[in-house]
N, C-alpha and C positions, 0 to 999 in steps of 0.2 A: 838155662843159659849156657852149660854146657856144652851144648847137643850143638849149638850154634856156635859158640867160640871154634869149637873141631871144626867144623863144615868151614867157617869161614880162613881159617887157617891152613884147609887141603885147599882151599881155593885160591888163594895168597899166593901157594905155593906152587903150583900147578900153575900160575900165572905168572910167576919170574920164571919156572922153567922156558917157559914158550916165551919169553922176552930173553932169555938164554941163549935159544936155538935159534930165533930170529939174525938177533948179532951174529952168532955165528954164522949163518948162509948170509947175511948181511959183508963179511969178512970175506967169504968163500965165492959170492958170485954178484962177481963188479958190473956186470949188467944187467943185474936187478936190480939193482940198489937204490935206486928211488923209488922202486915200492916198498923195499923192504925199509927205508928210513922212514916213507911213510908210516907202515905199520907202526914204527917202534912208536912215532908220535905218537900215533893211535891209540896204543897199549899205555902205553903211560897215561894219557888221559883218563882211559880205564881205570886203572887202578887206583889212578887218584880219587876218583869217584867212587869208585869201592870202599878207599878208606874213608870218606866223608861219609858216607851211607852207614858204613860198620859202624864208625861214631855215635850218630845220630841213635842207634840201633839197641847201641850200647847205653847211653841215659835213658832210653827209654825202659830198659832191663833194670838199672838202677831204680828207675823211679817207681817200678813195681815193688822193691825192697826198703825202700828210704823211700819216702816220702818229701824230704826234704830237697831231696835233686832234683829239680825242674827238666824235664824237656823243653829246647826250646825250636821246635820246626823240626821237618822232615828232612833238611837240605837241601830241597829242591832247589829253589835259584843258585846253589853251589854249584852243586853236580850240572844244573845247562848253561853255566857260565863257561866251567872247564869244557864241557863240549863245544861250545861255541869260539874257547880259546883256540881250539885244536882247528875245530873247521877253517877260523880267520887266520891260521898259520899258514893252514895247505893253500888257502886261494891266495894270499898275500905271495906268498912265496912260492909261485908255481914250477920255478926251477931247482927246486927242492924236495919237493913233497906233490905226491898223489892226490885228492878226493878218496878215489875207490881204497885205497888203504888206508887212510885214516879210518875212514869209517866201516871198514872193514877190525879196525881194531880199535874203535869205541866200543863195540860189541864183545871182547874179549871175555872182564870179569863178571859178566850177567850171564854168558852165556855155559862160562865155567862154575861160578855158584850153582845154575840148577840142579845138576847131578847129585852136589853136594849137601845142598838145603834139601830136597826131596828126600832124600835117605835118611836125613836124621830126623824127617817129621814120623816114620815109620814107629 
């Protein structure tokens, strides 16, 4: 469970950087900036759903140890609700927000875990 706390925690991290850098070019270039607010959307989504998923992830770690700690679900209708939040943002409010960024940055923490989960299955 260790191996996993690390991996998920470069991953966390590596994912506020890039929500870091974002705001900054966000700050830096005023005509972008509706995709770049998209992204952010997008990224927060992500990560939100990263820590639902870490959660989920985490009782089930427990409940290998304790017996007494139920898992209860995978998350799954959490994590496509908040995607679905994020989607009905961008089309609701099309003078704000992108499509192509949002969902360019629902894909954020999934696609930042795999480097990190791979290497600690090693």
């Amino acid at each position: 469970m260790q191996t996993f706390t690390a991996a998920m925690r470069m991953t966390f991290r590596f994912a506020f950087y890039s929500i870091a850098i974002t705001a900054i070019l966000w700050a830096l270039l005023p005509q972008h900036r509706l995709f770049l607010q998209s992204l952010l959307l997008g990224m927060g989504g992500s990560l939100l759903n990263g820590a639902v998923l870490l959660s989920k992830i985490w009782r089930v770690g427990l409940f290998a140890t304790d017996p007494t700690v139920r898992p209860k679900g995978t998350g799954m209708l959490q994590r496509l609700l908040i995607a679905g939040f994020v989607v009905f943002l961008t089309i609701r409010f099309p003078d704000l927000f992108i499509l192509s960024g949002a969902l360019i940055g629902l894909f954020l923490v999934p696609l930042l875990s795999l480097p990190f989960v791979y290497r600690s299955l090693k």
